[in-house]
VMD Tcl script that draws the C-alpha trace (Angstrom):
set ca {
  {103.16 110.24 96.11}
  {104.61 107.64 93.42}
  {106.33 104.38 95.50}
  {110.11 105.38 95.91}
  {110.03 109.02 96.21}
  {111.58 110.42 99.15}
  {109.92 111.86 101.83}
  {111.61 114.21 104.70}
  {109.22 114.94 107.43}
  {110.02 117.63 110.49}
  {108.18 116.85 113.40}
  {107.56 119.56 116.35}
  {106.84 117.72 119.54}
  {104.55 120.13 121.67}
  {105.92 120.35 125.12}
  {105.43 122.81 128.03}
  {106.60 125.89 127.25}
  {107.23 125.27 123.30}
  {105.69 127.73 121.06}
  {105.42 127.47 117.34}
  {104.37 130.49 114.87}
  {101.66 128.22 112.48}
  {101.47 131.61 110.25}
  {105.20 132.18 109.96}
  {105.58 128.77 109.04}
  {102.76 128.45 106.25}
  {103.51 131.93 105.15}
  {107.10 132.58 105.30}
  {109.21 129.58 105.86}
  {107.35 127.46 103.56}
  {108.03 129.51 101.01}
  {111.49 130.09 101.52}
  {111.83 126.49 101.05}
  {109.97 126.42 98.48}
  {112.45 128.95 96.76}
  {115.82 127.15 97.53}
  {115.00 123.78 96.82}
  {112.83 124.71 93.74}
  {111.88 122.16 91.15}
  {114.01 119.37 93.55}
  {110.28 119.20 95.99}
  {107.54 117.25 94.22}
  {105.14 117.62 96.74}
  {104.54 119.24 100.44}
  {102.05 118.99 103.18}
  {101.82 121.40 106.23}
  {99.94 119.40 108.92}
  {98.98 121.21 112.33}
  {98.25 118.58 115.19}
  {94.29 119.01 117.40}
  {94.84 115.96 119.59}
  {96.01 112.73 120.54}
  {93.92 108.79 120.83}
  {91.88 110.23 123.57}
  {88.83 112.97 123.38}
  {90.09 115.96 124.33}
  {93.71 115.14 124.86}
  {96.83 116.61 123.55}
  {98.87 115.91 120.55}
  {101.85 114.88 120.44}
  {103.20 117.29 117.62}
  {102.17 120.94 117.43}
  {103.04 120.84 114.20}
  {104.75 118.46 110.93}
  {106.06 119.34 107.70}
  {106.66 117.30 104.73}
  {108.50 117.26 101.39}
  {108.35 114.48 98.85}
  {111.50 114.59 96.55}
  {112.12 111.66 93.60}
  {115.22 110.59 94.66}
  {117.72 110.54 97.81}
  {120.20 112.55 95.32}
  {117.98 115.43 94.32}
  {116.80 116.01 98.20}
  {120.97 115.97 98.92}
  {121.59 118.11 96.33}
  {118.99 120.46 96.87}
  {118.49 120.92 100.68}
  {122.90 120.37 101.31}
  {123.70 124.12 99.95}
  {121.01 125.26 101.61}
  {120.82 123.61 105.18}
  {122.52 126.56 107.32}
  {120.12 129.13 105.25}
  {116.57 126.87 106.56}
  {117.60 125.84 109.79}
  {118.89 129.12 110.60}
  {115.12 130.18 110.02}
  {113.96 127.84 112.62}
  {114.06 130.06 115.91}
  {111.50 132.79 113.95}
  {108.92 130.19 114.37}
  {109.26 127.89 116.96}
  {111.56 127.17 120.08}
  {111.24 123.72 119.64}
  {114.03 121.55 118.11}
  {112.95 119.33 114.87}
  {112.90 115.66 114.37}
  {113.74 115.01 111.23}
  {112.63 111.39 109.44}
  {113.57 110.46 106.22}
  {111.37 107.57 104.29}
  {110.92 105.90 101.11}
  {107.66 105.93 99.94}
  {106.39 102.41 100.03}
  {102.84 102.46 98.45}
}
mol new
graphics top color blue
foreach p $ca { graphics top sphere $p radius 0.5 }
foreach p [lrange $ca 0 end-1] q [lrange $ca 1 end] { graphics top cylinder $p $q radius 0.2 }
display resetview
């Protein structure tokens, strides 16, 4: 991604109990997104955590999303109309509430 673009990542921290649908996520949510936010995302990544520091341990995340949009305005204007829509789709997925970071791109 180009320095200054916008990036929104959704983190799902994996926890006892949590449960998150990897399938439903790549296949239907994604694309949903995808959909409502159209031309506004320049970029996405789907990232699926294995494990933490240690061999064999945990990681911290069962899962993170990302979307790279040019400019705080376009990721407003694109994701405000449609914020009840997406995070209404959140509980077929996962039971885990998000953490949502937003970044400038720095290099």
């Amino acid at each position: 991604m180009k320095k200054g673009s916008i990036k929104v990542s959704v983190l799902y921290t994996l926890s006892e109990g949590s449960t998150f649908d990897m399938d439903y996520y790549c296949n239907k949510h994604v694309p949903m997104l995808a959909g409502l936010l159209g031309d506004a995302v320049i970029g996405a990544t789907v990232e699926q955590g294995l494990g933490g520091v240690e061999p064999g341990s945990k990681p911290t995340y069962a899962a993170m999303g990302n979307l790279y949009f040019e400019s705080m305005e376009s990721f407003q204007n694109s994701f405000g109309p449609n914020a009840e829509k997406i995070m209404g789709d959140v509980p077929n997925y996962t039971n885990i509430e998000p953490i949502v970071q937003i970044s400038e791109v720095m290099i």
